[in-house]
C-alpha positions as CSV (number, residue, x, y, z in Angstrom):
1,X,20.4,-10.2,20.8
2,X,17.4,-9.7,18.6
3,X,18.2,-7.7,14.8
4,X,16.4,-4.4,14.9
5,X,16.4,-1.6,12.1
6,X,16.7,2.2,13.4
7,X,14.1,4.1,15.1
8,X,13.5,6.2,12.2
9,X,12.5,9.7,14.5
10,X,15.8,9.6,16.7
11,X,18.7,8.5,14.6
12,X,21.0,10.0,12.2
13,X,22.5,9.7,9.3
14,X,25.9,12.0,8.1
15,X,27.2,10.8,4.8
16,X,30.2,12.5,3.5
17,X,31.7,11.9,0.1
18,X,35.0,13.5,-1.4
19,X,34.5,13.2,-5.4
20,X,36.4,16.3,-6.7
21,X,39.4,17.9,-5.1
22,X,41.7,21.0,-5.7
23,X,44.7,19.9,-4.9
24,X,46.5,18.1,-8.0
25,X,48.2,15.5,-6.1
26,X,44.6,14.3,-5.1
27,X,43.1,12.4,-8.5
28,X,39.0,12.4,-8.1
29,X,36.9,9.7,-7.5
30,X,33.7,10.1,-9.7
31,X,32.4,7.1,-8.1
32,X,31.8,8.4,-5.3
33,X,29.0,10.6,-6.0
34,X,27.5,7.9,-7.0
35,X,28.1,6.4,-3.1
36,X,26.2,9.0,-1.7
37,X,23.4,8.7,-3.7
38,X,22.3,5.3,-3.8
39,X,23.8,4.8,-0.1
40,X,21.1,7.6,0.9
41,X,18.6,5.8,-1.0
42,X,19.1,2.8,0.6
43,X,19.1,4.1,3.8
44,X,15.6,6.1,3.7
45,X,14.4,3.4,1.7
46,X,11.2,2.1,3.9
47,X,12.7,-1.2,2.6
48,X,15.6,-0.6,3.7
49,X,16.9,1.6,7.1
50,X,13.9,3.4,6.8
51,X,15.5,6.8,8.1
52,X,13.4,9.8,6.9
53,X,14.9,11.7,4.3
54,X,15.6,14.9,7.0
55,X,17.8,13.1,9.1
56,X,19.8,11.5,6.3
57,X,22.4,14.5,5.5
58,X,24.5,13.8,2.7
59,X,28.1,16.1,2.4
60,X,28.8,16.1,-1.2
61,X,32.4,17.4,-1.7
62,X,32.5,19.8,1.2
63,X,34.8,22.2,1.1
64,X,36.1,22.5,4.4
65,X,37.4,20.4,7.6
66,X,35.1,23.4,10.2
67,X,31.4,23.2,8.5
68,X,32.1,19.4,8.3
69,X,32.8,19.1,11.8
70,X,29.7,21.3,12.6
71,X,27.5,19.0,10.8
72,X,27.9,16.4,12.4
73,X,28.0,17.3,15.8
74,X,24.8,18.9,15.1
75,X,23.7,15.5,13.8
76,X,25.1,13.1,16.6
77,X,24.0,15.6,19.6
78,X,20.2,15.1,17.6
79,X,21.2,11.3,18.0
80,X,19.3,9.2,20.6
81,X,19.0,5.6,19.0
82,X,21.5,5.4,15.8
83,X,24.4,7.6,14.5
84,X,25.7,6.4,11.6
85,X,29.0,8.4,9.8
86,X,30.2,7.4,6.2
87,X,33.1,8.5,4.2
88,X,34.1,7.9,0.9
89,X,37.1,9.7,-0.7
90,X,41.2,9.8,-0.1
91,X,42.5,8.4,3.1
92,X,45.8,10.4,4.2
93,X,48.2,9.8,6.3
94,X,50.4,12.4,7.9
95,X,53.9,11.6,8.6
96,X,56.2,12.8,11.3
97,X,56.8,11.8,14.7
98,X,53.7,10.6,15.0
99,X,51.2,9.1,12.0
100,X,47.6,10.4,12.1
101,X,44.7,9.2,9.3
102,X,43.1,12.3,7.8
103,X,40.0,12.3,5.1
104,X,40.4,14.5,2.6
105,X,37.5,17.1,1.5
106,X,37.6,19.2,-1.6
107,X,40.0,22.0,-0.3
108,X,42.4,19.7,1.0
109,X,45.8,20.1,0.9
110,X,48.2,17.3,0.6
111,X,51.0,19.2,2.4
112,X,49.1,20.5,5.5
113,X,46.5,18.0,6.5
114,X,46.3,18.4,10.0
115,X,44.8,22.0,9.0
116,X,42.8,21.3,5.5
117,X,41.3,17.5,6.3
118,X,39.0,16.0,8.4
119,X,40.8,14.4,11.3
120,X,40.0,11.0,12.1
121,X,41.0,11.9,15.8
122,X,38.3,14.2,15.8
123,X,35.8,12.2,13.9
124,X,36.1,9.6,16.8
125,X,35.7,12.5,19.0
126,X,32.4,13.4,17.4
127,X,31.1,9.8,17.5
128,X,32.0,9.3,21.1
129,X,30.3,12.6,22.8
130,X,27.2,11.4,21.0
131,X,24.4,10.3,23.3
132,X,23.2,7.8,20.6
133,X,22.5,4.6,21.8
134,X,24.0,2.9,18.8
135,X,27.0,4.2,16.4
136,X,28.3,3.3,13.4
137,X,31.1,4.2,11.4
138,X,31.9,2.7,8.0
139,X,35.3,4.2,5.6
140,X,35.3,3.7,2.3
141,X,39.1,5.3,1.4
142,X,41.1,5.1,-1.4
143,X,45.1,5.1,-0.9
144,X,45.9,6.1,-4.4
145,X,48.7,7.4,-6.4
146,X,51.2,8.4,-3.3
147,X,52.5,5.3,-2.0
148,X,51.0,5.1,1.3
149,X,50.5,1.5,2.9
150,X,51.5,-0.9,-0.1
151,X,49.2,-3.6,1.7
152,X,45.7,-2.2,1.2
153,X,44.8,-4.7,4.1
154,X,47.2,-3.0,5.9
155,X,45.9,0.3,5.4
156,X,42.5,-1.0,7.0
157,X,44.2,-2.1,9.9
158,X,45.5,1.5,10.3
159,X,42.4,3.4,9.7
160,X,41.0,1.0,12.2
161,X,43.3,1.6,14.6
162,X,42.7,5.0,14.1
163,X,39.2,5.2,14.4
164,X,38.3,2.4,17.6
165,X,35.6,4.0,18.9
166,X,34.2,2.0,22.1
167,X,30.8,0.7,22.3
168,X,30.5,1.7,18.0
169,X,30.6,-0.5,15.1
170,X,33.2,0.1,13.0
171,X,34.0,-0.8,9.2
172,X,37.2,0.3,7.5
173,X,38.0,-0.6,3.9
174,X,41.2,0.9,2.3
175,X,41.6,-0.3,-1.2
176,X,43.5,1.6,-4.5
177,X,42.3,3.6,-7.4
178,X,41.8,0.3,-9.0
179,X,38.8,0.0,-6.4
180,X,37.5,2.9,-7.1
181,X,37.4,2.6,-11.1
182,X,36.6,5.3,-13.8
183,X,33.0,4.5,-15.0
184,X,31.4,2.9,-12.2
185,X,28.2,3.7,-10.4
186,X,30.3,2.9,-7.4
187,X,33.6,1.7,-5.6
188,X,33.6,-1.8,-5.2
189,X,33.1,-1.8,-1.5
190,X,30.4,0.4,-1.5
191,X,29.4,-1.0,-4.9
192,X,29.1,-4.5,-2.6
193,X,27.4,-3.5,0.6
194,X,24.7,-1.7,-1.5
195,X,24.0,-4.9,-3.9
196,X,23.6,-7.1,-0.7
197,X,21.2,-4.3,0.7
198,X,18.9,-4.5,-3.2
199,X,19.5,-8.2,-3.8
200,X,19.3,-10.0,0.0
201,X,20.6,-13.2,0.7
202,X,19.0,-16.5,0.2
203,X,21.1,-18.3,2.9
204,X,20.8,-15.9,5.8
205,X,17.9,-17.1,8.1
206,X,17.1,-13.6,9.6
207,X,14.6,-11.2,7.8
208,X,16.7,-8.1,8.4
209,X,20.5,-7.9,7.3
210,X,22.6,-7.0,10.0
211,X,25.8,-5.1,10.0
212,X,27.2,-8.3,11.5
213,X,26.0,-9.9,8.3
214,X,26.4,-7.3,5.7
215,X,30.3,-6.9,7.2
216,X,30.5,-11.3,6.8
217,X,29.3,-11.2,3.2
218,X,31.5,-8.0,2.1
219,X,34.8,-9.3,3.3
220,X,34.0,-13.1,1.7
221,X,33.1,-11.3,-1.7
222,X,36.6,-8.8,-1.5
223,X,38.4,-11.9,-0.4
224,X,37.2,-14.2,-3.4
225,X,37.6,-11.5,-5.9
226,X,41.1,-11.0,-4.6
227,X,40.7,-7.9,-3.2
228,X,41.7,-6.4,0.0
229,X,39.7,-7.0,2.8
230,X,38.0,-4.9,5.1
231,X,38.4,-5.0,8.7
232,X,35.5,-4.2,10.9
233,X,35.2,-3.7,15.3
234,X,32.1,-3.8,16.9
235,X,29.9,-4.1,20.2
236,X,27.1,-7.0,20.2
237,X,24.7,-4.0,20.1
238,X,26.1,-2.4,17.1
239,X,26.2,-5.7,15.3
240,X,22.7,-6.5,15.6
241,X,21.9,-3.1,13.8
242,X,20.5,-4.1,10.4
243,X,20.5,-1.7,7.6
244,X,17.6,-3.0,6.0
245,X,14.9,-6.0,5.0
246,X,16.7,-9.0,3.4
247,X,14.8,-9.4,0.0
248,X,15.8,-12.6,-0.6
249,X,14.2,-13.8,2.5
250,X,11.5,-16.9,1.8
251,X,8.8,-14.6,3.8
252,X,10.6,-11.3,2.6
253,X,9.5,-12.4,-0.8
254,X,6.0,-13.9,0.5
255,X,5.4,-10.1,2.0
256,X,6.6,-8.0,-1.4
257,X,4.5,-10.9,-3.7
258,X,1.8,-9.9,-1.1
259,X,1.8,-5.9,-0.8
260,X,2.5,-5.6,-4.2
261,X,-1.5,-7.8,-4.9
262,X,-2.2,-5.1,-2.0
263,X,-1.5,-2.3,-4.4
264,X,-3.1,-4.0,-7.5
265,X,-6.2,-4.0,-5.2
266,X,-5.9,-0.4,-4.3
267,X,-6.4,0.2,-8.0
268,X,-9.2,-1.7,-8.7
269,X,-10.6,-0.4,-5.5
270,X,-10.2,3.4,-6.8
271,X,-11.6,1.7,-10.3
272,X,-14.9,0.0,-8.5
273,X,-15.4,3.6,-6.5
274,X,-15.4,5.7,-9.8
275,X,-18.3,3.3,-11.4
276,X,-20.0,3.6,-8.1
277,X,-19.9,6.8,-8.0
278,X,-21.1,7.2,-11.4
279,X,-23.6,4.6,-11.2
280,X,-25.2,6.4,-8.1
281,X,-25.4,9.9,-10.0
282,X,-26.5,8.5,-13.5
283,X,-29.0,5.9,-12.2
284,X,-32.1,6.3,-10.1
285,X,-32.4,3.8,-7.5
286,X,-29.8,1.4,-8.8
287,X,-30.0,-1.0,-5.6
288,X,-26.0,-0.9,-6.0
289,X,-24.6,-3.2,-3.3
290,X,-22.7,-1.2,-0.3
291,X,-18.8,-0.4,-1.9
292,X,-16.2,-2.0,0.7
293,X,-12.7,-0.8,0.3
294,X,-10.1,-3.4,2.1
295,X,-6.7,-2.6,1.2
296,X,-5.6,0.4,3.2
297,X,-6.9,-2.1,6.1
298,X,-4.7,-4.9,4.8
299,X,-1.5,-2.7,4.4
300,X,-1.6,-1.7,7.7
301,X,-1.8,-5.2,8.7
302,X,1.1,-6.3,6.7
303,X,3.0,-3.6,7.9
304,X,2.7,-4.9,11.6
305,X,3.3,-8.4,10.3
306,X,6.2,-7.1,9.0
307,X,7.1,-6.0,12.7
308,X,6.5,-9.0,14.0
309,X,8.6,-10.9,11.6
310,X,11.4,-8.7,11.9
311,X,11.9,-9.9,15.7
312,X,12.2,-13.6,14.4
313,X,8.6,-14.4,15.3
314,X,6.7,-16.6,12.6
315,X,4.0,-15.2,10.8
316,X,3.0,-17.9,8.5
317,X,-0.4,-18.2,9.4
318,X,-1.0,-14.7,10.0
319,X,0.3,-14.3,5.8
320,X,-2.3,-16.8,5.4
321,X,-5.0,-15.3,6.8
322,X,-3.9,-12.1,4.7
323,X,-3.9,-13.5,1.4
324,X,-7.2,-15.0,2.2
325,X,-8.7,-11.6,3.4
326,X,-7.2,-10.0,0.0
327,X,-8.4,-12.7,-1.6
328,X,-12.1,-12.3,-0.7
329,X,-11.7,-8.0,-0.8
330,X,-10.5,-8.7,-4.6
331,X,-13.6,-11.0,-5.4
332,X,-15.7,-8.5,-4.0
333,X,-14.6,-5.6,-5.9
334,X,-15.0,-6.9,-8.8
335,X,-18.3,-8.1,-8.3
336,X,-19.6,-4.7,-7.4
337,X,-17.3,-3.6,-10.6
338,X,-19.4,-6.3,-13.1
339,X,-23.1,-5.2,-10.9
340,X,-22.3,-0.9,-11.7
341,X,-20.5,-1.5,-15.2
342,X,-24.0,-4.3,-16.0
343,X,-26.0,-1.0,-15.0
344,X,-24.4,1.2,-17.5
345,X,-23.9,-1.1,-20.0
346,X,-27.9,-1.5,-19.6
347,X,-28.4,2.1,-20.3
348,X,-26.2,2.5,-23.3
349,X,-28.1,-0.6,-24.8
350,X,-31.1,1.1,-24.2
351,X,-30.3,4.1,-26.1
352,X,-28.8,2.4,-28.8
353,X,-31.8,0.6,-29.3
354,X,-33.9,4.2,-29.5
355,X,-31.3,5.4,-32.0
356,X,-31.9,2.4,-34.2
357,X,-35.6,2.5,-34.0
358,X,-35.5,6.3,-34.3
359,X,-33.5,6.0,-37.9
360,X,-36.1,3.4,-38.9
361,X,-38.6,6.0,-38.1
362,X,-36.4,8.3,-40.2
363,X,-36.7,6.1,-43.1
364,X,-40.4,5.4,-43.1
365,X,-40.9,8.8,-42.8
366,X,-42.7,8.8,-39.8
367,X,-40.6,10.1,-37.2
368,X,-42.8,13.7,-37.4
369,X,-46.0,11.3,-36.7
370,X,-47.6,13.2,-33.5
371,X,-47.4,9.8,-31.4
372,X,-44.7,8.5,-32.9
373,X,-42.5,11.5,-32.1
374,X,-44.0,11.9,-28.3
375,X,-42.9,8.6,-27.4
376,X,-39.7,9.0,-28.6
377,X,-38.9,12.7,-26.5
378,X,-40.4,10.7,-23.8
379,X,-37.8,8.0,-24.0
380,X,-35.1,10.3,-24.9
381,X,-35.7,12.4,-22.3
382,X,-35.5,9.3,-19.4
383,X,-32.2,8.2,-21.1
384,X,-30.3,11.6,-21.3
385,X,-31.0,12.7,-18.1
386,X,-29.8,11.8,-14.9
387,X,-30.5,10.0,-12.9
388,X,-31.8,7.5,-15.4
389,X,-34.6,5.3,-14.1
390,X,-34.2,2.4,-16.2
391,X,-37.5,0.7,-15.3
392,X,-39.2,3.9,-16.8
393,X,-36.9,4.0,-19.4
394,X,-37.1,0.3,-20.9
395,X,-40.5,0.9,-20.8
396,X,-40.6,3.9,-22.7
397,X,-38.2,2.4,-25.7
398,X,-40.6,-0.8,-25.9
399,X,-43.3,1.7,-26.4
400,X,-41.3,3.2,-29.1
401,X,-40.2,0.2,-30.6
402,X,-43.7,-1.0,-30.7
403,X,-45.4,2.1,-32.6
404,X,-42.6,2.2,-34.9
405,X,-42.7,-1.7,-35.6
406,X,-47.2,-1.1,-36.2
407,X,-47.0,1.6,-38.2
408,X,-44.1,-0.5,-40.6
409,X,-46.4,-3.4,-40.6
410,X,-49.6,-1.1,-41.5
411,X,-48.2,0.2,-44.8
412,X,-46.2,-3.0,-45.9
């Protein structure tokens, strides 16, 4: 099945983050705030998910288990292509008769969580009535400082079990408060899944980075670090999801190197216009060359390259052809730049050369002289106003040049 990112007008994003909590038994988690902001960044990156930023709701400590539940049912009834649901905070377990995996929100009480957390029973709920076509969950919990589940990797076994939703791609990751450290951006799960999503990776042959792929490189970095694991179900449809471009991708890096020329252009594009512009209201008649503007036209292209690429189809020559279109719009830019800047730079010479003459004149004392001083208002007067015709005007400052330079040589 071929990678695909989300359609950015029909999926959904609910990310809910536990930082601070009232009850004292539950120790915050600073880091992650710092989840839900990058996570959301990533996520409506165009780089990345490309969700618009409306349909990315981020849950920052919310207070209770009701508005939470609200939200996203809202969200995954709005869902046609992609819900995706992400929690970072406390994972609870309630013990009894039965064991049942709540998250914990700001309010929650350690003592009655079936009625103060969000129940993973009806989180599932939630993610199963959706008619998205693909749905994600990924946990990000932190079994600290009450014992629960001594094995972290069994803790992620449990949440798993707890939250099998069929058809959905899951990702659990339990870990301890050592996870989730005091001065970190991030937890280290998180911290993980959102460096693979910035830096790419050079080995993976696809241009997008799949959950399949992002879940493969996550676990082998937790297991070389010596950390627990996380533990992950999922459809083939789910799995081909990507989250985002992989930048270290050979023609990832070909397109940035290339759009970012394509913005470089855009500025000496919006450079070239202004001395147009002011070429064609200073000068008379300046025979300026037509202004072409390419780069809008060459973003749009690279964007549908981009497409293409996505869907494993080579676009080699097609980047070719691109940087050779760039290439050519760039040369021709600047030309026109040199031709409009040559124009002014033609009339400033001009005047400096009636300023020089003029203070010779000065000195001679015969700047008053009847025809000395008519042929300089005449020059002056093609020069300082607009638009300049500088045929006229060169014409004028040789004349002026020339009665000063006679009337010199007549008293030497």
């Amino acid at each position: 099945m071929t990678a695909r990112l989300p359609d950015p007008g029909t999926s959904r994003a609910v990310l809910i983050g536990t930082a601070q909590y009232q009850d004292p038994d539950l120790t915050a988690l600073p880091s992650v705030a710092g989840n839900l902001i990058d996570l959301a960044a990533a996520l409506t990156d165009p780089r990345g998910a490309g969700l618009r930023p409306e349909h990315c709701l981020v849950l920052r400590d919310p207070p209770a288990q009701a508005d939470v539940g609200d939200q996203i049912v809202t969200a995954a009834s709005e869902a046609e292509d992609v819900l995706l649901v992400y929690y970072s905070g406390h994972g609870l377990m309630t013990w009894g008769r039965t064991s049942e995996l709540c998250l914990a929100l700001r309010d929650t009480r350690s003592k009655s969580l079936q009625t103060s957390a969000l129940r993973c029973a009806d989180l599932r709920q939630y993610i199963l009535d959706s008619p998205a076509r693909t749905r994600v969950l990924i946990l990000d919990c932190c079994f600290a400082g009450r014992g629960i589940e001594p094995t972290m990797s069994s803790a992620a076994d449990t949440m798993l079990g707890e939250v099998d939703v069929a058809g959905a791609f899951v990702l659990a990751a339990a870990q301890g408060k050592a996870l989730a450290p005091l001065g970190e951006q991030n937890t280290l799960f998180t911290g993980e899944l959102l460096r693979l999503l910035r830096e790419g990776i050079p080995s993976e042959p696809g241009m997008l980075l799949t959950l399949h792929v992002l879940f493969r490189e996550v676990r082998a970095v937790m297991r070389r670090n010596g950390w627990p694991e996380p533990r992950g179900n999922s459809s083939d449809m789910a799995a081909h999801l990507a989250l985002g471009h992989n930048p270290a991708h050979l023609v990832r890096k070909a397109m940035d190197a290339l759009r970012g020329d394509i913005t470089r252009l855009r500025a000496e594009e919006a450079q070239t216009r202004q001395v147009h512009d002011t070429v064609r209201d200073k000068i008379r008649e300046p025979n300026l060359s037509p202004l072409t503007e390419v780069a809008d036209r060459l973003v749009d292209r690279l964007d549908e390259l981009e497409r293409y690429a996505a869907t494993g189809r080579s676009v080699s020559r097609e980047l070719a052809e691109l940087k050779g279109q760039l290439t050519d719009g760039r040369n021709e830019t600047r030309r026109l730049r040199v031709q409009g800047d040559g124009l002014l730079d033609r009339r400033a010479e001009l005047r400096e050369r009636l300023k020089g003459y003029q203070a010779q004149a000065v000195r001679l004392r015969i700047a008053e002289e009847w025809d000395v001083a008519e042929l300089y208002v005449k020059a002056r007067t093609l020069l300082w106003t607009k638009p300049c015709d500088l045929v006229l005007a060169l014409r004028a400052v040789n004349a002026y040049q020339q009665a000063v330079t006679n009337l010199r040589e007549k008293r030497r």
